[in-house]
C-alpha positions in Angstrom: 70.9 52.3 53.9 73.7 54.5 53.7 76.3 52.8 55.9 77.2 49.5 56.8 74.1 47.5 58.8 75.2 46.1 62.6 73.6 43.8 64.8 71.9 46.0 68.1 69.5 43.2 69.4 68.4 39.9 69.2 65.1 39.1 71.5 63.0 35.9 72.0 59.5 36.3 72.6 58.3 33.0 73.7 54.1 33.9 73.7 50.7 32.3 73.8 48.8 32.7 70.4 45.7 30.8 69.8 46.0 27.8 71.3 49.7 27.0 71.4 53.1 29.1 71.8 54.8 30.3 69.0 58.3 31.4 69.3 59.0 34.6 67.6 62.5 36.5 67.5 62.9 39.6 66.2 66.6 41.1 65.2 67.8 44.8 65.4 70.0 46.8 63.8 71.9 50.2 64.2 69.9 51.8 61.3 66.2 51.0 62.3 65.5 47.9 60.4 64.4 45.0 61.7 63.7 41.2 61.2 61.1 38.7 62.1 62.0 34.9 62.4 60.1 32.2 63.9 61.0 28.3 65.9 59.4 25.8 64.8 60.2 23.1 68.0 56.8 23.6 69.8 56.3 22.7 72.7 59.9 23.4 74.0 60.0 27.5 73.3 62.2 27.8 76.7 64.9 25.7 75.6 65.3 27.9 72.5 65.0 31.5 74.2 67.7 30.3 75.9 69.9 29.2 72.9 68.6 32.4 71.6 70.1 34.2 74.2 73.3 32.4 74.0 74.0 33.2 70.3 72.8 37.0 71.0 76.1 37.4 72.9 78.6 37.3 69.9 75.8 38.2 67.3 75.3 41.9 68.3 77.7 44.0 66.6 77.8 41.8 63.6 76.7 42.7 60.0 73.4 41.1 59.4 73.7 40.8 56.0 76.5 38.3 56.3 73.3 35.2 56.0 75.7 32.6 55.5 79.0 33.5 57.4 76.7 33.9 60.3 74.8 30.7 60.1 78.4 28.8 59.9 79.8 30.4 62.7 75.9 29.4 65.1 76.5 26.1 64.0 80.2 25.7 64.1 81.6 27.3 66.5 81.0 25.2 69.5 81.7 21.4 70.5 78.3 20.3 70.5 77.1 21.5 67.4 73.7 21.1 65.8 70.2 19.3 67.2 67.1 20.2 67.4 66.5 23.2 70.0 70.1 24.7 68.5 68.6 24.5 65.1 65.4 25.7 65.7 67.1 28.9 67.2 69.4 29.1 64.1 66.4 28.7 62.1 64.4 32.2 63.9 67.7 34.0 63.6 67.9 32.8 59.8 64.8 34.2 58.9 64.9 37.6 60.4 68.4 38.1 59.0 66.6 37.3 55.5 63.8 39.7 56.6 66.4 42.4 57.5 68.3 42.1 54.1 65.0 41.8 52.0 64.2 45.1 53.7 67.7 46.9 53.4 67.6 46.4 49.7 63.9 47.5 49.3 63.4 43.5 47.9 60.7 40.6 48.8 62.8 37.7 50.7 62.7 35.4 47.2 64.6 37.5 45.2 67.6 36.9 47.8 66.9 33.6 47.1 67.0 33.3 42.6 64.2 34.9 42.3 60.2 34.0 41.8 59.6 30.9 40.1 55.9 30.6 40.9 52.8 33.5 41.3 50.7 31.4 43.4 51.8 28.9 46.4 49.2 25.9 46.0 48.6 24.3 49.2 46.6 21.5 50.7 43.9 21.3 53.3 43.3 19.1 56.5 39.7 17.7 57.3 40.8 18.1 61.4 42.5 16.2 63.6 39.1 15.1 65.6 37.3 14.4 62.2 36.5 10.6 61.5 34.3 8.4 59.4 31.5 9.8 57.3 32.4 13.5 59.0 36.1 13.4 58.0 34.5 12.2 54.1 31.9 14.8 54.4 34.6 18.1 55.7 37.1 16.4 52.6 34.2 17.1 49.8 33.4 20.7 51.3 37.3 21.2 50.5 37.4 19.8 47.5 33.8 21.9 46.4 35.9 25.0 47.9 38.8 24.3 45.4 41.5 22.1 47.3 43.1 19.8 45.1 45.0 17.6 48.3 43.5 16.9 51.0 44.9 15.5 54.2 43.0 13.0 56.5 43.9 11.8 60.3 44.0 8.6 61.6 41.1 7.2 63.9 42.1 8.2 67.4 44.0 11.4 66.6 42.8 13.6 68.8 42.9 11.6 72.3 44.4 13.0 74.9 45.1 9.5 77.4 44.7 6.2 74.7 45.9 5.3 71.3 46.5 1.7 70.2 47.7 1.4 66.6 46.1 -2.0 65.5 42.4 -0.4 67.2 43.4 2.7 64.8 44.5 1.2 61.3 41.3 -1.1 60.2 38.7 1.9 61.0 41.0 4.3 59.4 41.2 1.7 56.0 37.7 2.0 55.5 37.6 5.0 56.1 39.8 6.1 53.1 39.1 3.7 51.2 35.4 4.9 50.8 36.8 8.2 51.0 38.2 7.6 47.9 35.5 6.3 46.0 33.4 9.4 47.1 35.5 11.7 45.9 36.9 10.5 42.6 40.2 9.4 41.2 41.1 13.8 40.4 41.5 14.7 43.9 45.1 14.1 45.9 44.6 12.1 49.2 47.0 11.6 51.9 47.0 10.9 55.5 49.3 11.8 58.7 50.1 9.2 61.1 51.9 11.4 62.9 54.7 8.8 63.3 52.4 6.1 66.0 53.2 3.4 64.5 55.5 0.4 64.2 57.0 -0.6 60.7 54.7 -3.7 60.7 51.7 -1.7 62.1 52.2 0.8 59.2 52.6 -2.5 56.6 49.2 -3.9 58.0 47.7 -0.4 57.4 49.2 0.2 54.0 47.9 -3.4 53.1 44.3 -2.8 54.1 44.2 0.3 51.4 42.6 -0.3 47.8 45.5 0.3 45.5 45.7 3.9 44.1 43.5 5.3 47.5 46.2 7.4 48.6 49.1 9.4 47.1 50.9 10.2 50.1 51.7 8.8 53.7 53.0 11.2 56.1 55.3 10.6 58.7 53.8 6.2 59.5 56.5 5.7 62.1 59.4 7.7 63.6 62.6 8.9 61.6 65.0 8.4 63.6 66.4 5.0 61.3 66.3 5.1 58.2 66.8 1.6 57.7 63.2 0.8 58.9 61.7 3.4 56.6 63.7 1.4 53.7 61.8 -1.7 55.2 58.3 -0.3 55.0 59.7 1.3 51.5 59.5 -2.6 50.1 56.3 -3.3 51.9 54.3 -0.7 50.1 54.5 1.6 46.9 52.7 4.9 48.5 54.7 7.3 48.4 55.9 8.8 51.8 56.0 12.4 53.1 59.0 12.7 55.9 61.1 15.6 57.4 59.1 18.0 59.2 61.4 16.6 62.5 64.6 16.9 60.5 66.6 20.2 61.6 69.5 19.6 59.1 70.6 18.9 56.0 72.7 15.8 56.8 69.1 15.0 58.5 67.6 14.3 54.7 70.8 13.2 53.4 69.7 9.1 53.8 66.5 9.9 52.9 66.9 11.5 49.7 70.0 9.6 48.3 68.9 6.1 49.0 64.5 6.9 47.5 63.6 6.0 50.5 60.5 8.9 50.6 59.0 11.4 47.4 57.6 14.6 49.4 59.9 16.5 52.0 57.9 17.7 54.9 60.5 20.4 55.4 60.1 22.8 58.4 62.1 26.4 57.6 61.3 26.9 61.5 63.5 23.8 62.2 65.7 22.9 59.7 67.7 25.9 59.8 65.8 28.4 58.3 66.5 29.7 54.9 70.0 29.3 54.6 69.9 25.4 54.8 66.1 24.8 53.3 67.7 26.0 50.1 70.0 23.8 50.1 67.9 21.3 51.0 65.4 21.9 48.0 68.3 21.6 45.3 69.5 18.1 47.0 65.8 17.2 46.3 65.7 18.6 43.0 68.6 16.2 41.8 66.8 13.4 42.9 63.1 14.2 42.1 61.9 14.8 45.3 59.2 17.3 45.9 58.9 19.6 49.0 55.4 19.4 50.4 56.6 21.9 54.1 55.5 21.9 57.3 53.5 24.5 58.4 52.2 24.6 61.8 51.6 27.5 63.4 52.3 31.3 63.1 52.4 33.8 59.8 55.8 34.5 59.7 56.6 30.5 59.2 54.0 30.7 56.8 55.6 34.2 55.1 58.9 32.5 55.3 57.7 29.4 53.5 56.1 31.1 51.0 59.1 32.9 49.8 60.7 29.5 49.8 57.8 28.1 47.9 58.0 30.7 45.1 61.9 30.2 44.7 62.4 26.1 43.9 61.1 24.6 41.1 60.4 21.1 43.0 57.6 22.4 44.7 54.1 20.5 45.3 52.0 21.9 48.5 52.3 24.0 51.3 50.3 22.8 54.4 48.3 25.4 55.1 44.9 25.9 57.8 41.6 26.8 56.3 40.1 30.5 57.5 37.2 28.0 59.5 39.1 26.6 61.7 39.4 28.5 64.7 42.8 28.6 66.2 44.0 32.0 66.3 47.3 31.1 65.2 47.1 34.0 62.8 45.3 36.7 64.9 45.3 39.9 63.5 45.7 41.2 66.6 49.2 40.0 66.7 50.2 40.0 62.7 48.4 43.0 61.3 49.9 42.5 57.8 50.3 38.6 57.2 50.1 36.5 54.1 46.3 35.7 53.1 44.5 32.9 51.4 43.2 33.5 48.2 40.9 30.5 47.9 43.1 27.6 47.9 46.7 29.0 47.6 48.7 31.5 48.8 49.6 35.0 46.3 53.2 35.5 46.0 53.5 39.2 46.7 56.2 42.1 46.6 56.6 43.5 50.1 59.9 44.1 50.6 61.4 41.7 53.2 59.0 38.6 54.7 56.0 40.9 53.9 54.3 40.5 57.5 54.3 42.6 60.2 54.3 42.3 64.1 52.8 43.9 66.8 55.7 43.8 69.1 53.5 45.6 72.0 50.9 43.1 71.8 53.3 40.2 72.0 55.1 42.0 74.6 51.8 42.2 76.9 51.2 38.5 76.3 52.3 35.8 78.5 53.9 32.5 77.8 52.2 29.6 78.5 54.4 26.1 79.7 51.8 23.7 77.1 52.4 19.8 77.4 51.2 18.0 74.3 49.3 14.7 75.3 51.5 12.3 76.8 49.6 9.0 75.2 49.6 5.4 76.5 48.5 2.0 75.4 45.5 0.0 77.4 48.5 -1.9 78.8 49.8 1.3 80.9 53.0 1.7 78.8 53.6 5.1 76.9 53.5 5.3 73.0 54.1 8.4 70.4 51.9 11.7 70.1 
């Protein structure tokens, strides 16, 4: 790099990968470099090419090494600042900026960010979303065997596509941990993702049906949007709670973390704001002994970014992470010919300069977008409930 670094291009590429979108940006510059960010709002990938496309009018010609002053001015400088598709198109840009600056100077994204804290990201495993009962148990001890420490369940019903009723859902799913947990020992972490379907007294009722000690987290029992009813549920029960992987700010976390109400921060990078405001986000939790546990969905260069998050906070517990078996194609090779790789149950840190994954722009330029709806659910009464 021999002169100063501008801004050339900023292009969405909204494309079917697997069996979902993934919303991939990359960001040009005068001198060749490039960056890689990624949106984490699936489902919605139109809404943020198009906020994409609206901050790619004042962005080109800007020094991309600027991180912050540009993530200010995205945010700022309009009326109707933040929410969740502006975010999640703050966040892409975010993370390709980091890319380009990790590149620039010939350094791996975590050293912008303090430096490497950790050699290996440890992360936990999900027994699948349409595995229940003795199968779920059975798909948690091949984990466990293959060196996972936490394991995640689902709930009884996850994967329907038409009906879910909580209080059909909660008993089956009882039992089912609780004998997950005497098969598998007192050692191993246990959790479970009710991917916020129920009410506060549904998610009471559940938590009472548990043996004490059966899990160590709860992930997202009911929706986020008041904090208030999370502190309710907070006196009902003493597991501790994993929230955030909806929240796309820092002021998002703010109730959550100053008033205890939750002790793992499902943090998306690919929402939240990317880099820039996950940091900040990490050392709020640090100060009050919260641990991030992030979100991880879908492509590599969410999981690249995390990573390099990961290996830079010390209040750090598990990245969510899918096991090479299961089939998705989220991380086709195809696609991501140099991408971040599982070694056995966590992630290497490595020394690539920049994210350390690599995109093939002409395949993803060939492939299509797909409009994807996820299930719209209803109760047997006709009335509609939460995916």
């Amino acid at each position: 790099m021999t002169t100063k670094l501008k801004i050339t291009a900023i292009k969405p590429y909204p494309v079917w990968v697997g069996t979902r979108n993934q919303m991939l940006v990359k960001v040009e510059t005068d001198q060749g470099i490039f960056g890689w960010g990624e949106s984490g709002l699936s489902g919605r990938e139109r809404a943020v090419t198009g906020a994409v496309e609206h901050y790619r009018e004042f962005l080109v010609g800007r020094d991309p090494l600027q991180i912050g002053r540009i993530w200010q001015e995205a945010y700022r400088s309009q009326y109707f600042e933040g929410g969740r598709v502006l975010q999640a198109a703050i966040s892409a840009i975010d993370i390709a900026l980091h890319d380009i600056k990790g590149k620039a100077l010939g350094v791996p994204v975590y050293e912008l960010l303090g430096g490497r804290q950790r050699d290996r990201i440890p992360t936990f495993a999900s027994t699948g979303d349409e595995a229940e009962g003795d199968v779920a148990i059975e798909r948690a001890r091949e984990l466990y065997q293959q060196g996972w420490q936490a394991i995640r369940f689902f709930p009884a019903g996850q994967s329907s596509k038409d009906i879910f009723e909580p209080r059909e859902s909660i008993g089956v799913t009882a039992r089912m941990l609780n004998k997950a947990r005497e098969a598998l020992g007192d050692d191993v972490v246990l959790g479970i993702d009710y991917h916020h379907r129920l009410s506060v007294a549904e998610a009471a009722s559940f938590c009472n049906k548990l043996g004490r000690g059966v899990l160590d987290f709860l992930e997202e029992p009911i929706r986020d949007e008041t904090p208030e009813a999370y502190e309710s549920l907070r006196t009902m029960t003493d597991i501790p709670f994993a929230i955030g992987e909806e929240f796309a700010s820092k002021w998002q976390f703010l109730p959550y973390i100053e008033r205890g109400i939750h002790q793992f921060n499902r943090l998306d990078v690919c929402n939240v704001g990317g880099l820039t405001e996950a940091m900040k986000v990490a050392g709020w939790s640090e100060a009050h002994y919260v641990d991030l546990m992030p979100h991880n969905p879908l492509g590599p260069v969410c999981t690249a970014a995390t990573v390099h998050l990961a290996a830079a906070v010390p209040n750090f517990a598990w990245l969510e992470t899918r096991v090479p078996e299961r089939k998705l194609g989220f991380d086709s090779s195809e696609f991501f010919p140099v991408q971040p790789q599982l070694d056995g149950p966590a992630y290497p840190v490595g020394d690539l300069p920049g994210l350390g994954v690599e995109v093939n722009e002409a395949a993803i330029r060939a492939q299509s977008f797909r409009f994807w709806e996820a299930p719209h659910l209803k109760r047997r009464d006709g009335s509609v409930t939460n995916w």
